[in-house]
Short mmCIF file of the C-alpha atoms (twelve columns), coordinates in Angstrom:
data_MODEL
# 
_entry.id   MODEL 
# 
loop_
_atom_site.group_PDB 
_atom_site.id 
_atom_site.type_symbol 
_atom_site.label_atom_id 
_atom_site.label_alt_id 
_atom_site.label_comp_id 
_atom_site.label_asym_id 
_atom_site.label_seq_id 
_atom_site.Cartn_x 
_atom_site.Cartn_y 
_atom_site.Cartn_z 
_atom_site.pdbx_PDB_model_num 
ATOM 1   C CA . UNK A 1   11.494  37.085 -15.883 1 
ATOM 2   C CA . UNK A 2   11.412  34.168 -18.950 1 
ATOM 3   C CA . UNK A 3   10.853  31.672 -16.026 1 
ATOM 4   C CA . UNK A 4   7.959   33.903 -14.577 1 
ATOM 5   C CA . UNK A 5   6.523   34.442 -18.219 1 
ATOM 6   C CA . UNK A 6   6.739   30.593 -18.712 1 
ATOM 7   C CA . UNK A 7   5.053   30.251 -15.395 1 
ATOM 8   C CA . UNK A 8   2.469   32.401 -16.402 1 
ATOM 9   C CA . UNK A 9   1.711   30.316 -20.006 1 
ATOM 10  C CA . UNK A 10  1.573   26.979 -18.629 1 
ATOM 11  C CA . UNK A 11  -0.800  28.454 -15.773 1 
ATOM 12  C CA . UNK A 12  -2.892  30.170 -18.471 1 
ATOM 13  C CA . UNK A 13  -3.183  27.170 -20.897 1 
ATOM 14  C CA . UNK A 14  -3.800  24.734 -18.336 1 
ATOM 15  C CA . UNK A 15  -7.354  27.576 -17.174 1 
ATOM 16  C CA . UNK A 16  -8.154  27.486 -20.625 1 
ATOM 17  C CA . UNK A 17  -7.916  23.567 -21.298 1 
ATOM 18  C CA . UNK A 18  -11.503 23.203 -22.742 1 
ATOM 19  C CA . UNK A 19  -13.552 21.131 -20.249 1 
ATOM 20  C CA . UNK A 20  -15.666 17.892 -21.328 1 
ATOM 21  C CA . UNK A 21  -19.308 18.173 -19.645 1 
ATOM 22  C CA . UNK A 22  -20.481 15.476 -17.114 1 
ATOM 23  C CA . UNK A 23  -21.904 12.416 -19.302 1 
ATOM 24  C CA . UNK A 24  -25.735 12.917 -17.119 1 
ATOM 25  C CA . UNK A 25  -25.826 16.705 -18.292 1 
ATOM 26  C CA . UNK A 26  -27.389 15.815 -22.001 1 
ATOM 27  C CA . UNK A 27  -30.135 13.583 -19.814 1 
ATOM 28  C CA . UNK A 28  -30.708 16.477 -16.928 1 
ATOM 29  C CA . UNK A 29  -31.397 19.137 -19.309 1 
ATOM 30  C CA . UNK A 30  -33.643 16.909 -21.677 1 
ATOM 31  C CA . UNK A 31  -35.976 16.047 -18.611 1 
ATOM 32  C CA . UNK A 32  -35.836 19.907 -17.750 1 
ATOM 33  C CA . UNK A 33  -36.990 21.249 -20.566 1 
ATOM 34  C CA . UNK A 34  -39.487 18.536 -21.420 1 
ATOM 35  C CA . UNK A 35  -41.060 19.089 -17.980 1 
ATOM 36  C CA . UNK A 36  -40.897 23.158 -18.702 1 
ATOM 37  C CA . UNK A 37  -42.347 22.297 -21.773 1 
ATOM 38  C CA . UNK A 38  -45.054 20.369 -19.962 1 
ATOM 39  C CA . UNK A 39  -45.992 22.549 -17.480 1 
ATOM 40  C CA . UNK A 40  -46.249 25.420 -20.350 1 
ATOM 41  C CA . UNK A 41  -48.688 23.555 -22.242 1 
ATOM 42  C CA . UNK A 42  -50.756 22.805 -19.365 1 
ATOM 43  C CA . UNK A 43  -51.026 26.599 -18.154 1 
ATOM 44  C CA . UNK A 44  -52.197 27.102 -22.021 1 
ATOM 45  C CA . UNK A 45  -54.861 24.699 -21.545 1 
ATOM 46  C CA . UNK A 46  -56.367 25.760 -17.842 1 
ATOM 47  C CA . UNK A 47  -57.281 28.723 -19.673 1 
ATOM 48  C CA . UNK A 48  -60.471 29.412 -20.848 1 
ATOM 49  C CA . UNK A 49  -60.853 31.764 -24.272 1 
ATOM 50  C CA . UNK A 50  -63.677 33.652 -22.432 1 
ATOM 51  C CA . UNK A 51  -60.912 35.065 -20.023 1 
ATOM 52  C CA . UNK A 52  -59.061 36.098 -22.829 1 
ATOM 53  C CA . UNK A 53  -61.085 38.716 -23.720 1 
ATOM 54  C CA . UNK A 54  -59.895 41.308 -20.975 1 
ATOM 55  C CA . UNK A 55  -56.009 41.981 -22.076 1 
ATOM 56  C CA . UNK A 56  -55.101 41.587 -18.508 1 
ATOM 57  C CA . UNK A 57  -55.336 37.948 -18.864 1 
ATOM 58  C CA . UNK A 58  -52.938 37.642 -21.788 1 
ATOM 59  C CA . UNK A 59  -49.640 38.175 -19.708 1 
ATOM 60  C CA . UNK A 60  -50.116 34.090 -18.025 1 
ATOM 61  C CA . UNK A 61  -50.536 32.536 -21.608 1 
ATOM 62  C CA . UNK A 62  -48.262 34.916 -23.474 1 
ATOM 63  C CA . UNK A 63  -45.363 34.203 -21.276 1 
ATOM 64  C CA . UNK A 64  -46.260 30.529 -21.306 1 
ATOM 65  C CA . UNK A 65  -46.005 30.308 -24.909 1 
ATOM 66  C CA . UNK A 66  -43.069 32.032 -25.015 1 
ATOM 67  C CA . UNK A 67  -41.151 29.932 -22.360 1 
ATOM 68  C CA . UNK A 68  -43.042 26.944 -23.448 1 
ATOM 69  C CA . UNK A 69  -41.773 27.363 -26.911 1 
ATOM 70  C CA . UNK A 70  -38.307 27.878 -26.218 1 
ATOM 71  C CA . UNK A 71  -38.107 24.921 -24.252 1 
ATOM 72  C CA . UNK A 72  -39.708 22.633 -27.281 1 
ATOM 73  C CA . UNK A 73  -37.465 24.331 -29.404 1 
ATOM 74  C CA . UNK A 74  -34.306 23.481 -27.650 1 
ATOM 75  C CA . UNK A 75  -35.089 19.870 -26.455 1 
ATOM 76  C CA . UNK A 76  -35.928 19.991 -30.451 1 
ATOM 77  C CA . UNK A 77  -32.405 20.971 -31.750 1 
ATOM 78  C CA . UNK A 78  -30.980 19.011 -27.992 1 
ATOM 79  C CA . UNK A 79  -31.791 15.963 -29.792 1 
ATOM 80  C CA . UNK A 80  -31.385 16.400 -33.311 1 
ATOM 81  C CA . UNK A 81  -27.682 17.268 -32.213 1 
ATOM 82  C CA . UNK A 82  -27.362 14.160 -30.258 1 
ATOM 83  C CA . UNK A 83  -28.360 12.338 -33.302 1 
ATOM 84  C CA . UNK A 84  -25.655 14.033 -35.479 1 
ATOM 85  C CA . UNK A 85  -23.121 13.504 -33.066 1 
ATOM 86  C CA . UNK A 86  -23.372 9.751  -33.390 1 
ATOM 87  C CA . UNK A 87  -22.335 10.106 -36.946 1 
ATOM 88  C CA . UNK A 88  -20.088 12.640 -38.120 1 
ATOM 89  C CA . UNK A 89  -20.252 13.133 -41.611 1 
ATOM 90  C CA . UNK A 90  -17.141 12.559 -44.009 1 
ATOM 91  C CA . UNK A 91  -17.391 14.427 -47.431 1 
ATOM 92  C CA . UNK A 92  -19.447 16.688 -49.492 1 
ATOM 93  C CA . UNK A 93  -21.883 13.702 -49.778 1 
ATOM 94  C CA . UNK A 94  -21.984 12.812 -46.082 1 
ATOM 95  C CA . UNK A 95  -22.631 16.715 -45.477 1 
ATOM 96  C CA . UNK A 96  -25.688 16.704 -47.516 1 
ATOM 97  C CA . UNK A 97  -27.007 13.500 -46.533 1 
ATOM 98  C CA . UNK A 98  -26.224 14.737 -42.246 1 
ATOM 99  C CA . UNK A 99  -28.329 17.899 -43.275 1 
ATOM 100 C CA . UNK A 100 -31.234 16.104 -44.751 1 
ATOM 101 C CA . UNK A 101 -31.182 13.738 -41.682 1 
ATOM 102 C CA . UNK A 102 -30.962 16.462 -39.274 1 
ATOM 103 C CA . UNK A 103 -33.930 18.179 -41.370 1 
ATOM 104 C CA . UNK A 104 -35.481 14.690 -40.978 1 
ATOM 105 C CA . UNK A 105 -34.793 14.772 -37.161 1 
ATOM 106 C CA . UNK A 106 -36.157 18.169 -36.392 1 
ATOM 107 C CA . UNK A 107 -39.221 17.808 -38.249 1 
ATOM 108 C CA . UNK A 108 -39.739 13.975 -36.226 1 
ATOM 109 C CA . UNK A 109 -39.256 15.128 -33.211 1 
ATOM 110 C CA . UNK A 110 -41.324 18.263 -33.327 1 
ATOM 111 C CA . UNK A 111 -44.355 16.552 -34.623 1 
ATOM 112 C CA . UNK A 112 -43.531 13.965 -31.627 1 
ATOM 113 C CA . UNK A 113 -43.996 17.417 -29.151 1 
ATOM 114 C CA . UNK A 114 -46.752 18.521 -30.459 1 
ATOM 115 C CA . UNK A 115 -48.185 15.064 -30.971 1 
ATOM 116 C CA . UNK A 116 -48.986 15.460 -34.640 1 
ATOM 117 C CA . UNK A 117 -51.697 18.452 -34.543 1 
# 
């Protein structure tokens, strides 16, 4: 039974060894959601605001904006990650300044999405 039960732990630890993503994964799902973001924006802009006057119409750009602004948010916070990742901070200090930076970063690469409107 204690050789079963040691059996069973080294079985169980080695399922629940955390796993390290593929290195192309961060790249994949940056060019996914910029090209969902991409596509949202440019179902917002096919339509016209006379169309939007019957609330039939509002299901197409509602659910673009929706989708479209998840996307931008997450390639948002996607790279503002990556860019805290390359420097882990080390003290009180380095935890303020990483939060300013990734402030910094957010509000960079948003205006960069919406191309400073």
């Amino acid at each position: 039974m204690t050789e079963a039960a040691t059996n069973f732990e080294g079985l169980l630890r080695e399922a629940l060894a955390p796993v390290e993503p593929p290195a192309e994964l961060a790249a994949r799902l940056e060019g996914a959601l910029q090209s969902i973001t991409a596509m949202a924006a440019d179902e917002l802009e096919a339509w016209e605001l006379s169309a939007m006057r019957d609330p039939r119409n509002w299901v197409r750009p509602a659910a673009a904006l929706a989708v479209g602004g998840a996307a931008a948010t997450a390639l948002v916070v996607l790279r503002a990650r990556h860019r805290a990742a390359a420097s882990p901070p080390r003290s009180i200090a380095g935890v303020r300044n990483a939060a300013g930076r990734t402030l910094e970063d957010l509000e960079r690469e948003t205006r960069r999405l919406l191309g400073d409107r």
